[in-house]
N, C-alpha and C positions, 0 to 999 in steps of 0.2 A: 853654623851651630856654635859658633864662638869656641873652635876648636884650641885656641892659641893662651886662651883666659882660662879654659875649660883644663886643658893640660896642663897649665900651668899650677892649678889648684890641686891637680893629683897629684904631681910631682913634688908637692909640700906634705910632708908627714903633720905636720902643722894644721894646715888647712885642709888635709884630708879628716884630720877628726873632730876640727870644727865642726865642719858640714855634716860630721855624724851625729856631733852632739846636737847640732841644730835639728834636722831633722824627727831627731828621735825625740826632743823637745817637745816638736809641733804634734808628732803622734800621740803620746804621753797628753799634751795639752788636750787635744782632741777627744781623747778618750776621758780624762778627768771632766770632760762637759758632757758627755753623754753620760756616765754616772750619775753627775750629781743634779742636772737640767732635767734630762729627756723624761726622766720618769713623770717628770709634773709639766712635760711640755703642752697638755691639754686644762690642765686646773683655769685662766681665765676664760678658754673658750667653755670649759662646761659648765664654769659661772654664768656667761653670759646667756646661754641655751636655756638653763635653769631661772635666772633672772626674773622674777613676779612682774608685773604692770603696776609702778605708781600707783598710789593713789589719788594722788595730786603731784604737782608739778614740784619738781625736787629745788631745795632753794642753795641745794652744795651739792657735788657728788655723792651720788648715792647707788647702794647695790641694785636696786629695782630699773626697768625700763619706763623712757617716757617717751611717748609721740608728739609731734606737736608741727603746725606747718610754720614753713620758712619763706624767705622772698628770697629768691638769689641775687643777690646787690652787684656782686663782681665772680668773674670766670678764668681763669686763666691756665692756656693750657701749654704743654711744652712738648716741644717733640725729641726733647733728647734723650739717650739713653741715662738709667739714673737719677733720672731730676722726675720728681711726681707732677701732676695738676694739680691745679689748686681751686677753690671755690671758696665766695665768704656768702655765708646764709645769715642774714637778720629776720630775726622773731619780732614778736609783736610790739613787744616792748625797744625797738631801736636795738639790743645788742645784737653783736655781730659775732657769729662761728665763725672759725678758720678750719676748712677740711682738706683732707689732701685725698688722691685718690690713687692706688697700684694700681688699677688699669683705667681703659676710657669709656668703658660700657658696662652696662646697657645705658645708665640714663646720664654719666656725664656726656657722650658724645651730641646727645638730645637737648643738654642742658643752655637756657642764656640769659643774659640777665633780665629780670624780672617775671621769672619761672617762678612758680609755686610750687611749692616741692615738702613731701614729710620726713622730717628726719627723727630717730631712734638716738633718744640720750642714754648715753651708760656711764656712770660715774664720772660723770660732768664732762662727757665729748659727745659730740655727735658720730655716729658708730655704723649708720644703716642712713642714705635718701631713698625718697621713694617715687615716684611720678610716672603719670601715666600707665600705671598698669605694671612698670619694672619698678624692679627693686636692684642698689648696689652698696655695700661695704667698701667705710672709708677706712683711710690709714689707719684709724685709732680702734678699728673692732678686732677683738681680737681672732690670733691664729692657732695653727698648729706648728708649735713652736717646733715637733721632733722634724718636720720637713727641713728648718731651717737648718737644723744639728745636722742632717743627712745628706744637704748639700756641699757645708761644710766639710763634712768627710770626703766629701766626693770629689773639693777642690784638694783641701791636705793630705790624706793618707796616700793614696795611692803614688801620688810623686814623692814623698817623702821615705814611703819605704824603695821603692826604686833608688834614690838618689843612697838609704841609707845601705843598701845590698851594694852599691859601686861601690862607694867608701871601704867597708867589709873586705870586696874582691880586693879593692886596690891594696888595702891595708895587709891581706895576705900577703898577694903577691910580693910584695917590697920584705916583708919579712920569710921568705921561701928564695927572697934571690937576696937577700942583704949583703951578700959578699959582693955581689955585683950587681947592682941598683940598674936597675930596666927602666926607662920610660914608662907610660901609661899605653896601655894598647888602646888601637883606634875604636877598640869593642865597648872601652871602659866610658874614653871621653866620650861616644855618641850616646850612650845608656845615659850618663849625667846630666850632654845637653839634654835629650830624652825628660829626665827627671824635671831639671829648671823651667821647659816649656808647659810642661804639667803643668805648674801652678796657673800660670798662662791660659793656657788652654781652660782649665775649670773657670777662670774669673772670666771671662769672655765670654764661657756658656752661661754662665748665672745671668750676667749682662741682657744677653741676647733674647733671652725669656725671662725679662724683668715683667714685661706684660702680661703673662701669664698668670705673678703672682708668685709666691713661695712653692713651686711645683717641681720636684724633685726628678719627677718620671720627665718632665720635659725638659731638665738641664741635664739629665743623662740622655736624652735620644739627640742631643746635641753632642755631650762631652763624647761619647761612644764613637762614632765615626770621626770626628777631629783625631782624637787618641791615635785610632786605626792609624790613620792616616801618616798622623807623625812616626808611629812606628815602623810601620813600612820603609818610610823614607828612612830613619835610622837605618833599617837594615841595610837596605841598598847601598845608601852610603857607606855604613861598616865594609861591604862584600866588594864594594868597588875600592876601599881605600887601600884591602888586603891585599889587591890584584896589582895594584900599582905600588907598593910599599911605601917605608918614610922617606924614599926622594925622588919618586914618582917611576921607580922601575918596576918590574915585577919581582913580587916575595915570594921564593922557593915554598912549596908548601912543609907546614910545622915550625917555621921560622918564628921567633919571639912574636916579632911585629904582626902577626899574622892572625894571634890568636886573643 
């Protein structure tokens, strides 16, 4: 748990209200986008829903949708976490689209070059292919932007008010003993590692269900059990550090170090 770096940051009155001000930064930040974002985090998608049909083929970006069929020229897909697929579609005319795609189905997995394919233009990208009967949204159609604000939250807040409630304790405690300055207790530095892993832990489940898409419910039924998990082990850790004290004996119980 990086108890050595981790204690060492508590034991700086310095660096302990750093890390307050940081965090409380990040909450603060977090929340100023959910005010001033979330509330219009649907305005493109419910342009795009509402969108008329062309009347003819748009010759700049324009609010109306258009259909029209494509040749798929080149396909390229990637297996790595983070990195999209990619596909170039040429119309009738020789130019050539660049789409990218968040997941690989239903029709890019189907897709190859010299596929016939229909794609949906919305302000001068292609937004929607269609073939055989599926239909899939590319990078460029729009979302529901408050999922993204919520996972967000879901990485930020919760480690940051953790990490900002240690700093708190610690910054108590130092000034309730200031006559005689205590170390960090083993309870304070696992809570923080605790806190620092959070951020961790969130970015790995975003990761992990990058294929899903911007899915909120599915980075929490990942972050949920990781969380658990580290917590547990915090404790354990805590309850076994207590039993062994700071130089691996056993701590009387109510002793400083204990609590």
């Amino acid at each position: 748990m990086g108890h050595v770096s981790l204690a060492g940051l508590l034991r700086s009155t310095v660096g302990t209200v750093l890390a307050l001000l940081a965090c409380t930064g990040l909450v603060a930040l977090m929340a100023a986008l959910a005010v001033t974002h979330a509330p219009d985090g649907t305005r493109d998608l419910d342009a795009y829903n509402s969108a008329p049909r062309c009347p003819s083929a748009p010759s700049a970006p324009a609010e109306c949708r258009w259909t029209q069929e494509f040749t798929v020229s080149d396909v390229r897909r990637t297996f790595k976490k983070g990195k999209l697929d990619r596909a170039t579609l040429t119309d009738a005319d020789g130019t050539a689209w660049k789409t990218e795609y968040v997941t690989n189905g239903p029709v890019l997995d189907d897709m190859d070059k010299g596929d016939r394919v229909t794609g949906t233009i919305w302000r001068g990208r292609v937004t929607e292919v269609a073939m055989n009967g599926d239909s899939q949204a590319t990078e460029a159609a729009p979302d529901d932007l408050r999922a993204r604000f919520f996972i967000g939250a879901l990485i930020v807040i919760p480690p940051s008010l953790l990490m900002g409630a240690v700093c708190v304790w610690r910054l108590g405690s130092r000034w309730a003993h200031r006559h005689a300055p205590q170390d960090p207790t083993p309870g304070m530095t696992a809570a923080l590692g605790l806190a620092v892993a959070g951020y961790f832990t969130g970015l790995a489940s975003a990761l992990l269900t990058s294929a899903a898409g911007e899915n909120v419910w599915a980075v929490a039924a990942v972050w949920l059990p990781l969380t658990a998990v580290m917590a547990v082990a915090t404790r354990v850790y805590v309850v076994q550090k207590r039993k062994r004290g700071p130089f691996g004996v056993s701590s009387p119980p109510g002793s400083p170090e204990t609590r």
